[in-house]
C-alpha angles and dihedrals in degrees: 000000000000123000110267121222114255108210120192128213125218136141119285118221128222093008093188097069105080097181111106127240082020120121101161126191135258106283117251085342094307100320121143128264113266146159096240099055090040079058097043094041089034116035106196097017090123117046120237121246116219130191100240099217116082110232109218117212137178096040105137133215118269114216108155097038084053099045092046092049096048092050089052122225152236116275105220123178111210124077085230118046149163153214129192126224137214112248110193132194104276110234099195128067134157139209130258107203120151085229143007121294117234111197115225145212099261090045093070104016099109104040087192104065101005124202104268108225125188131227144186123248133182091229121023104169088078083063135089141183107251080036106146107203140176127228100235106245094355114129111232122193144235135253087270094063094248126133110239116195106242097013104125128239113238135193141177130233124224108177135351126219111208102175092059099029095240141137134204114204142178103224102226099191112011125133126211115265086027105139120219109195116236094243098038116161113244119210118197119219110179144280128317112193129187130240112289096022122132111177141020140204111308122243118182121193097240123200116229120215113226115176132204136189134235117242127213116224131191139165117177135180137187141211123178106224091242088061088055097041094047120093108256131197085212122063096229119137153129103315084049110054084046081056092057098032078062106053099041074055093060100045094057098053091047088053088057099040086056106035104012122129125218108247140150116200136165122229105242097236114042090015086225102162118240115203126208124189119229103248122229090268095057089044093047098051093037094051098054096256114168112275101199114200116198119181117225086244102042096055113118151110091304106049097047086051078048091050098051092044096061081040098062093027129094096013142077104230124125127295092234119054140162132262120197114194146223105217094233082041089048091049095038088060088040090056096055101095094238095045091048091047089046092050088047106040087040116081102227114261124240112223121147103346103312145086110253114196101204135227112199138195110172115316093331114090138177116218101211129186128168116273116204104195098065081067104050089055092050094262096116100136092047129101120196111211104211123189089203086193075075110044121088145185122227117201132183098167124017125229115287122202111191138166116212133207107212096176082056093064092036096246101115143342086255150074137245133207113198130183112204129181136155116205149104135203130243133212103200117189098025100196082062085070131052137192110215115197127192112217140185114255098253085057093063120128115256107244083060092251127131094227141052 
């Protein structure tokens, strides 16, 4: 009869563990089972779940590169040019006295051949003999002799002394005791010629060269083809990394459209030129464009109506421009009661892609939107006044969007994406266009205006 087995009974222990000759241990000391101690005792024990789009972010908004490109440009085909601009006769002077002026009695005593009297301007080639003018704010009289509040004193001029920046005048309508201030506004209205004359000084209006330089810009990027062909978690190629090749492009050229500086140097060691365009701020400040100062304190209601006046005055640019913002410059204006009334009343207005909030005086108005670029360069309390009618792009060569395939011409296993362009942008007619800074008060200039 054959052995039979003898099998012996006893208590397993850890029932649970099915893998034979294994008796483990109690887990973390007795702990119980988790995520979070797996992942401490085990790193990389779970896998990580990614979003596969790549979000993009820091890319800023555009606005002048979109606004010049949609307004299409000037081919030019010279990596310097120029433009000429009208220079017309200026209308408005002021004096330059080291105190008031307080007409006297002889000054006025004959109307018929008054006493001429000379004075010092800051500026006296605007001037002409012949030359009828108003005193800014004075009170002139009537026939009768009598003051009358908002008629205008006017005066004659004689003879005009450039050299010395003096004028020599025949008061009109003055009274005695009237006080002229030492830094009066002149408005010039226009020749007065005597009897048998038959010309007057000539004033052309004389066009005035401003030049400008081409810039070369250039954004590349590079992928090797085994990158492309690889199997990736994030969904990143190609397309994508034209997408962002493009829009690095873009920046830069808005930067430079904005702060650039006009410049030609040579390499030093192949002397090959490079060229850089002046930027709107170097072609404001150089061309004589508003710069409108406001003191924190003083910005209110008031100074903003002020502001727009000397924007709109004295020029003949459009009755609608353009305001880019500084963000502290943009809340500071939001937080003034009738500005703030205007931005929420108004329906924002659509123009070139963006939303405008608008600021109005009459029938003139500022469309105004945030810039953030001005931040990001430490001009955050500026605003930059535009007349877009006068602003221009300038283009030798157009953009240029390529993909190149560097393994075809035997250079590298990759490929390369490269944005080209060569332009500039012009500001014609700088006094259509204005820069308006908020200061702080210690930074006030020194006559007490908000301008200078």
């Amino acid at each position: 009869m054959a052995d039979q087995a003898t099998v012996e009974t006893g208590t397993i222990e850890n029932p649970g563990v099915q893998v034979t000759g294994v008796t483990p241990a109690e887990p973390n000391g007795g702990a119980e089972m988790s995520h979070g101690i797996i992942e401490l005792e085990t790193p990389g024990f779970f896998t990580t779940t990614y979003d596969r789009d790549v979000v993009k972010f820091g890319w800023a908004s555009t606005p002048i590169n979109v606004i010049t490109r949609k307004s299409g440009f000037r081919k030019t085909m010279s990596l310097k040019y120029g433009y000429w601009s009208l220079s017309m006769r200026e209308s408005v002077g002021k004096l330059n006295l080291g105190s008031d002026y307080t007409v006297s009695a002889d000054d006025v005593a004959d109307k018929s051949h008054p006493e001429l009297k000379e004075f010092t301007v800051e500026t006296a080639n605007r001037f002409d003999p012949t030359d009828q003018i108003v005193f800014k704010g004075v009170n002139g009289c009537n026939e009768a002799g009598d003051v009358i509040d908002l008629l205008p004193c006017n005066a004659l001029v004689t003879d005009v002394n450039r050299a010395n920046k003096k004028i020599t005048l025949k008061f009109l309508n003055a009274k005695a005791g009237t006080v002229i201030p030492k830094d009066c506004t002149i408005l010039i209205l226009g020749h007065a010629l005597p009897e048998g004359e038959a010309r007057v000084t000539p004033h052309a209006a004389s066009p005035v060269p401003t030049y400008n330089y081409m810039q070369k810009f250039m954004t590349s990027a590079s992928v090797t083809n085994e990158y492309l062909e690889a199997n990736k978690e994030a969904n990143y190629g190609l397309t994508d990394l034209a997408e962002a090749n493009n829009q690095q492009y873009i920046e830069e050229i808005e930067k430079t459209y904005v702060f650039g500086i006009r410049s030609l140097t040579y390499d030093a060691q192949t002397n090959a030129p490079t060229y850089t365009c002046a930027g709107i701020i170097q072609q404001l400040l150089e061309g004589g464009a508003h710069k409108i100062l406001i003191p924190k304190s003083k910005l209110n209601d008031d100074t903003i109506i002020d502001s727009m006046s000397e924007i709109f005055t004295g020029n003949t640019g459009s009755n609608q421009r353009y305001l880019f913002d500084g963000m502290e410059f943009y809340t500071s204006l939001l937080k003034i009661k009738d500005i703030r009334k205007q931005v929420n009343v108004n329906e924002p207005i659509r123009r070139f892609e963006y939303d405008w909030s608008r600021i109005r005086l009459s029938n003139y108005s500022l469309l105004q939107m945030p810039y953030p670029f001005l931040d990001k360069f430490g001009y955050s309390n500026y605003g930059i006044v535009l007349d877009l009618k006068y602003v221009e792009r300038r283009v030798f060569r157009a953009m240029t969007d390529d993909q190149l395939d560097l393994m075809a011409i035997g250079v590298k296993d990759s490929k390369e994406l490269r944005c080209l362009e060569i332009s500039s942008i012009l500001v014609k007619y700088p006094p259509c266009h204005a820069l308006i800074v908020i200061v702080d008060d210690e930074d006030e200039p020194g006559s007490g205006s908000g301008s200078n």
